[in-house]
DOKOL-537125 format. One record per residue (C-alpha): residue in one letter; x, y, z. Coordinates in steps of 0.5 Angstrom, whole numbers, plus 500, padded with zeros to 3 digits. Layout:
<nodes>
AXYZ...
</nodes>
This chain:
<nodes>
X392941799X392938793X393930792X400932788X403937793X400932798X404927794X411932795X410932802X410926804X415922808X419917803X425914806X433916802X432912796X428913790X420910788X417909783X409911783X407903781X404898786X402892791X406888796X406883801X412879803X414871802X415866807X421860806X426856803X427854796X434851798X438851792X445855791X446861787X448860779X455859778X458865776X457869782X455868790X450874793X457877796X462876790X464882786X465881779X466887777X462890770X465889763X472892765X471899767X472899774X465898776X466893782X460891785X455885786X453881781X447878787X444883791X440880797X433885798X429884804X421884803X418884810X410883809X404882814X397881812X389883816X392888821X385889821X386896826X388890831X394897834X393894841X395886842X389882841X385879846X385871847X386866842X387872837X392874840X396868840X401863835X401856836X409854835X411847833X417844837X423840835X419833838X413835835X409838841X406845840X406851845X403857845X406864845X403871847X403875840X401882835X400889837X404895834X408898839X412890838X411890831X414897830X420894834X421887830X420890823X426896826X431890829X429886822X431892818X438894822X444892817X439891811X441895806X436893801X429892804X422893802X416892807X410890804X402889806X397883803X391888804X386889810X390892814X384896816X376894818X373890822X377894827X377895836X374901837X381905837X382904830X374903828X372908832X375914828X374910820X381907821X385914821X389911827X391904824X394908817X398913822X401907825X402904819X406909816X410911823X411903821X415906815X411900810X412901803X407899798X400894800X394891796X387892798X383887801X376886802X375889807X378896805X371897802X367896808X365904808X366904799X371907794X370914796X373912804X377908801X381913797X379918802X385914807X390914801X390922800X388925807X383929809X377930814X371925814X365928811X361927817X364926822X370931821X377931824X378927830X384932833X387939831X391936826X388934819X389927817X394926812X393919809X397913807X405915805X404909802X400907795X394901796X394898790X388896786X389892780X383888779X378893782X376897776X370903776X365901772X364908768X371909766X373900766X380903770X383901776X381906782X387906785X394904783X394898780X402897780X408900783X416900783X421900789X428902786X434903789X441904785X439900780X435894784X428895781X422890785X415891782X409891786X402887783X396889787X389885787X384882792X379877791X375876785X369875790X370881794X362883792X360876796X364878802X363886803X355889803X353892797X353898799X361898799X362895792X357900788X360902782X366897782X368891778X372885780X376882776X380875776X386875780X390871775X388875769X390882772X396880775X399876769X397883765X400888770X406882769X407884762X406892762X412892768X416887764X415892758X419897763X425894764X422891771X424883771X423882779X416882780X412881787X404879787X401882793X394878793X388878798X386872797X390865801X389858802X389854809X395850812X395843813X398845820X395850826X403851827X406857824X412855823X411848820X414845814X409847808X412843803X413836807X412831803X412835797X412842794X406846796X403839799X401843805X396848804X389848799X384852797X384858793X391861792X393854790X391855783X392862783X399860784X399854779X396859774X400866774X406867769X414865771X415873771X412874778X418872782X414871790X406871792X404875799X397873800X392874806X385873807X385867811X388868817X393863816X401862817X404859811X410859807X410854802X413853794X408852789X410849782X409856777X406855769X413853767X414848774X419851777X417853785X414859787X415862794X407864796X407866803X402868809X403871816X397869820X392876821X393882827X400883827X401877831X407875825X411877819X414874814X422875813X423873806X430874802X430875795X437875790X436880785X441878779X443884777X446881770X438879768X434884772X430878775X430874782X435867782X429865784X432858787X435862792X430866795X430864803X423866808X420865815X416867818X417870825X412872832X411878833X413876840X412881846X418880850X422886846X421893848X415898846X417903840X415909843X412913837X407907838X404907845X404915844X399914838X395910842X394912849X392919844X387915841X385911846X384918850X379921845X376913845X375913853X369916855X365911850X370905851X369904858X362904859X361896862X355894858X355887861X358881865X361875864X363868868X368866863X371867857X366867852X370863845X370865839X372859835X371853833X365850828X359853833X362857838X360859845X359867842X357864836X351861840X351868845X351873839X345869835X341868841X341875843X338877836X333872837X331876842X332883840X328880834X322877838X321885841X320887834X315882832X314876837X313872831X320871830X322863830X330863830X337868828X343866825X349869825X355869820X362867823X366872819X362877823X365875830X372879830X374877837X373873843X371875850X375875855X374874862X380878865X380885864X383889859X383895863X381898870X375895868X376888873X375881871X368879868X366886865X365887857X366894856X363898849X369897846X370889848X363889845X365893837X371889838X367883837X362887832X365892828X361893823X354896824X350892820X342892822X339887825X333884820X327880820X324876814X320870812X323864809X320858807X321851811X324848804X328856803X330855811X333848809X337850803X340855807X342850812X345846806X348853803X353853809X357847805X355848798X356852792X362857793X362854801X363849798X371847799X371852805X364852809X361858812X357855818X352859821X352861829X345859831X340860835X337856842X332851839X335850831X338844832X342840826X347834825X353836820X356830817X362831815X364824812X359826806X360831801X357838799X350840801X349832803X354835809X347837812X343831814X337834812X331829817X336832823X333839823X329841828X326848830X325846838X325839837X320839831X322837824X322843819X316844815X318845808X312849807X311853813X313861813X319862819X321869821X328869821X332875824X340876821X344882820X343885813X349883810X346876811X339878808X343881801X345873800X352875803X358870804X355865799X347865801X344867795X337864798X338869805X336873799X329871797X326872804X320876804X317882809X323885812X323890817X330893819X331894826X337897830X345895829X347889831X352892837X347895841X342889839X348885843X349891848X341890849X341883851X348883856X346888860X338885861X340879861X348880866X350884872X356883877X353878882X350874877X355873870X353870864X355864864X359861856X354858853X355850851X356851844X351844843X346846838X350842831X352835832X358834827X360828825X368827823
</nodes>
């Protein structure tokens, strides 16, 4: 089917679009009233011709953010929100999972005649098996069955490349694999949107870079970016060829060519965010002031992008805010984030002033709301996944270990951290038993495990697809040489240079040991007389053989020194590196047990 036929068959609700781009939603209240002329309800009528209608149009923008294939509720702590209190206590609520999604997005759109529902990128890699498993086509199935309108590409859209990437945008069957069932996949109903992510060939965007959603006459524009640093975060392989450019620049560019098409409502949907001053979703992000509560990156982003751009629906980090941050001009901005997996959305009300075109940017309203799972399944949901989940089963369920306890992932070390590194160490030592440690990067541990049991399995038992859902992304597992010296500014690299405002700590193996001072500043954060290989300094001129995945041995993730190392030798992927060490070293009668997660000291 050719992309233009296939473009005419798709599913589009009863308004008009027009082919643009981007989306994700906005999240709180910039209080204020209306202008005085007219209130959203009022009919003030046109000129005197007998056209009554609203000069205020209310218009709904539902958005979520890094679904990452999450189609069933999440496990463990990536499967919860943490929920402020009236009296200032927090408590915790079971969230996420797309058959309770569907449902909420449904009973949010009941009476909203006017409602767009938008994405903030990444809604596909660093899947479970259910999605990963077959390239993602079940998560852009589900997507559409979601009915969403318009998303922005994240990094993680470019996992396996371009050309996978617009393969799930116009359909078609995997070159290698081919098609999964019976029926040919049809690709996103809805556009992704790439404005800063250009072919370095042609200098022009690979996907759309903008679109416009249009009802009557309300008009919203959709800008599309991810982050500027996607090459740092992605392997190589997954951005050849492309070229990022600054978020800032590109949506203020697009701002003006939509501008110059009469469309004066402007939403940015950009893959790159902040982090909250709270862990609790619903906490007050401008207490005391505007945007007090969130830092990082999307704060200059924010502070820096032209007025014209009415809401910002960010993603990246994983947080829930909802925060007005001052534009160019200082007037607030609504810059909203909904957490990751499905386990939020952000419900946000835009006035679309139909006088001026533009947004009464004053009155803009949002929040963020749990995807909470005591509402009734969507049917069409559990149906595509138990038809997935059947293709899934005979390479699913097959246990490969067995575990005491739940095995967390979060924290700065975490006890599957610990797990995860030890057992490269050891698939390492099989490959050359000189090798002295491993480190692993925490943005490559997707999930926790978890001691009770998914499925039929029991309790204790890591099935196969407990472990993709952990490690997803098929790296191969590596060794090189580093130098003591290189090993150390390694270490000093976690909490410098581009880690510098959000350190990236390594996950290490038995043995390494450090202190992490995180009163001190930069690289000094590492306290480098502290370092020690099984209780001995490190020797800056000694060769150490180090084992780490390959998108660590590229200088990923903002280690330009794990670039430098010296005699490779690549071995198999990281899962079956993980699969091997669970199933030598677990069995039922005796579990492994969490490790303590006590290899960095940290000082606060």
């Amino acid at each position: 089917m050719s992309a233009t036929s296939h473009q005419q068959h798709r599913r589009r609700r009863t308004y008009a679009l027009i082919a643009t781009a981007a989306g994700l939603a906005t999240v709180g209240a910039l209080a204020a009233a209306l202008p005085a002329t007219a209130s959203a309800g009022e009919s003030t009528g046109k000129g005197g011709h007998g056209h009554h209608h609203s000069r205020y149009q209310d218009v709904q923008l539902l958005s979520f953010n890094d679904l990452h294939g999450n189609l069933e509720p999440p496990a463990g702590s990536s499967g919860r929100v943490t929920e402020l209190q009236a009296d200032g206590t927090t408590k915790t609520i079971d969230a996420g999972g797309v058959e309770y999604l569907a449902t909420h997005l449904r009973q949010a759109r009941e009476g909203e005649k006017y409602s767009i529902t938008a994405a903030g990128g990444d809604m596909v890699g660093a899947s479970p098996l259910i999605s990963g498993l077959f390239h993602d086509e079940p998560t852009i199935e589900a997507l559409n069955k979601l009915d969403l309108d318009v998303t922005s590409v994240g990094n993680h859209e470019f996992d396996e490349g371009a050309k996978e990437l617009a393969r799930l945008q116009k359909g078609g069957c995997h070159p290698k694999d081919g098609c999964y069932t019976d029926k040919k996949f049809e690709g996103a109903d809805f556009p992704y949107l790439a404005a800063n992510v250009l072919d370095e060939k042609t200098g022009k965007p690979i996907l759309k870079p903008y679109w416009v959603w249009k009802k009557r006459d309300v008009k919203v524009g959709f800008i599309g970016v991810t982050l500027e640093d996607t090459p740092g975060v992605v392997s190589a392989e997954g951005v050849k060829g492309l070229k990022f450019k600054d978020e800032v620049e590109t949506i203020n560019k697009y701002a003006k060519v939509l501008q110059r098409q009469g469309v004066k409502s402007i939403v940015a949907l950009i893959h790159e965010g902040g982090a909250p001053a709270s862990a609790s979703y619903n906490y007050d992000c401008d207490a005391p002031g505007a945007g007090d509560g969130v830092s990082g990156p999307i704060v200059d982003i924010a502070k820096n992008i032209t007025p014209q751009v009415d809401a910002l629906v960010t993603g990246h980090t994983h947080a829930a805010y909802v925060c007005s941050i001052d534009d160019p001009s200082g007037k607030p901005r609504m810059v909203t984030s909904a957490a990751s997996f499905g386990r939020l959305y952000t419900d946000t009300t835009l006035t679309y002033d139909r006088y001026t075109g533009d947004i009464a940017r004053t009155a803009v309203k949002s929040a963020n709301r749990v995807v909470t799972r005591d509402v009734p399944k969507a049917p069409d949901m559990t149906r595509l996944i138990s038809k997935w989940n059947t293709l899934a089963a005979p390479i699913g369920n097959r246990a490969i270990g067995y575990i005491s306890a739940d095995i967390p992932s979060a924290g700065t070390e975490s006890p599957l951290g610990d797990l995860i590194a030890d057992a490269q160490l050891a698939y390492g030592k099989e490959l050359d038993p000189e090798t002295d440690l491993a480190l692993m990067n925490p943005g490559g541990i997707r999930a926790p495990l978890t001691f009770a049991a998914k499925g039929a399995e029991g309790d204790g038992v890591v099935t196969y697809a407990e472990g993709f859902t952990v490690q997803p992304f098929s790296n191969t597992l590596n060794l090189q040489d580093l130098t003591g010296a290189q090993l150390i500014q390694v270490l000093k690299e976690q909490v410098s240079g581009t880690n510098a405002a959000s350190p990236k700590v390594l996950q290490i193996s038995s043995g390494l040991t450090y202190t992490l001072d995180l009163t001190k500043s930069g690289a000094d954060r590492v306290v480098t007389d502290s370092i020690k290989l099984n209780g001995e300094a490190i020797n800056p001129t000694a060769t150490y053989r180090v084992a780490m995945n390959n998108f660590l041995a590229g200088g990923g993730d903002g280690f330009p020194t794990l670039g430098q190392g010296t005699n490779d030798l690549v071995g198999t992927d990281d899962l079956t590196v993980l699969e091997k060490y669970l199933t030598a070293n677990s069995s039922a009668t005796n579990p492994i047990a969490p490790p303590a997660a006590n290899r960095i000291t940290v000082v606060q």
